[in-house]
N, C-alpha and C positions, 0 to 999 in steps of 0.2 A: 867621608863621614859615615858612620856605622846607624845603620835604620832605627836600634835599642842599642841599649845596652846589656851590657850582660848579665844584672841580675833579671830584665826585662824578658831576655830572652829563655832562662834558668825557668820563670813560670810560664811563659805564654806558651812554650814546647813543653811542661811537666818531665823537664831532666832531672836527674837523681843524681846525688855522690857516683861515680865510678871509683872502686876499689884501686885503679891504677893511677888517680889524678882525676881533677875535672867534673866532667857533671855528660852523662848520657841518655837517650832515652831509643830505645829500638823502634825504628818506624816502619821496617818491612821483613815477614819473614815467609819467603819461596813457602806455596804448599808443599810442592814435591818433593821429596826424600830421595838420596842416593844412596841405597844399601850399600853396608858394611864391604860387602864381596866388589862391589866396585869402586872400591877408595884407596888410596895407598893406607898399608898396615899401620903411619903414623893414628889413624879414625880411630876410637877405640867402639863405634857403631856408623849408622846410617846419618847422614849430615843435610838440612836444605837445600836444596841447590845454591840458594846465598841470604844473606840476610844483610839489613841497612839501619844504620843509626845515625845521628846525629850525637857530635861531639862538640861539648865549648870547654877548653881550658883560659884562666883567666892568667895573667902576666905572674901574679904572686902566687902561682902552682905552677907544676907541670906533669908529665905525664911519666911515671915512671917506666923504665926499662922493663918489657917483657916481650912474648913472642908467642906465636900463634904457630898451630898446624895449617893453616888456610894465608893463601895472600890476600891482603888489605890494601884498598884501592881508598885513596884520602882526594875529595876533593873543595874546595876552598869557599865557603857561602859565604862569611861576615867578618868584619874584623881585621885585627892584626893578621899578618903573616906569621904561619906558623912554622917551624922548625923540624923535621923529624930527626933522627940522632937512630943513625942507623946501623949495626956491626952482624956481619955477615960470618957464617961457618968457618970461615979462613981467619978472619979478625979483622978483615978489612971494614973500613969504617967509611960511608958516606950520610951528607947530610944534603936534604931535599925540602928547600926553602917553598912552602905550600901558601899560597897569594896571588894576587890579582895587579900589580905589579913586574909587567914584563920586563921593564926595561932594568931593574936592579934585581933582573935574574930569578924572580918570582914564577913560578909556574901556577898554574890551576885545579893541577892533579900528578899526584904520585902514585908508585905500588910502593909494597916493602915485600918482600916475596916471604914464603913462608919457612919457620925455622930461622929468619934473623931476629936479632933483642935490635927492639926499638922501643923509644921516648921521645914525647915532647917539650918544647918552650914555647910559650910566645914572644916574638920576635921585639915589639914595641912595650917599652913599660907602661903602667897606668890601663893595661888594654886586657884586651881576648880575642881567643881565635874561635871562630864556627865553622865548623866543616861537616860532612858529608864521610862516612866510612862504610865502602859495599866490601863485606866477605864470602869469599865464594871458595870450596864449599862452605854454607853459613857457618856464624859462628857457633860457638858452644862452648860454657866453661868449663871442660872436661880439655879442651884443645888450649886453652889460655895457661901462661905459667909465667908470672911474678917473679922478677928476679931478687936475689935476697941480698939485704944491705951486710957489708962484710964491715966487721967491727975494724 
């Protein structure tokens, strides 16, 4: 049984629309800076050491395909089990069932490394998922890229 729900949870955290699916709100971002000079050339500057948000996607959304310069560490706080849907530089494809549910192969945390297109689902209908998402180097939307719906 889920603590809220998920319009409950939508205010009592002040998440927003996320442009990719879902609803976000950033809750930590590293003071430190790691200059440009010591980044791989994908940085296009200096990046936090990492930064933390909170994600809820609800059952009638999901998280559209995109992919980051930074790997994204997803870990599982409320809700359904969620789904990642993940294709890698080769085209290989796996998916990382993100949940509290050990025994039907659920885990509690995933990566997605960086430079694969990932999306989500939630797993159960009628629901939502709450997780936890740490990017290191932090995020930045200069590093974020939206995959584009093909007619």
């Amino acid at each position: 049984m889920n603590l809220y729900s998920a319009q409950e949870y939508i205010k009592k955290l002040n998440l927003i629309p996320h442009q990719e699916g879902g609803y976000y709100k950033e809750i930590y971002r590293a003071d430190g800076i790691i200059s440009q000079p010591n980044l791989p050339v994908r940085f296009s500057g200096g990046r936090a050491y990492s930064t933390v948000i909170y994600y809820l996607l609800e059952s009638s959304d999901f998280s559209s395909m995109h992919r980051l310069d930074s790997d994204e560490q997803w870990f599982h706080i409320d809700g359904s089990a969620l789904t990642i849907h993940s294709i890698n530089s080769k085209g290989n494809y796996t998916k990382y069932h993100i949940g509290k549910n050990l025994d039907t192969g659920e885990v509690p945390y995933a990566i997605v490394s960086h430079g694969n297109w990932f999306g989500g689902t939630v797993d159960d209908a009628q629901s939502f998922a709450l997780v936890g998402c740490v990017v290191a180097p932090g995020f930045d939307f200069d590093d974020f890229e939206l995959a584009k719906k093909m007619n």
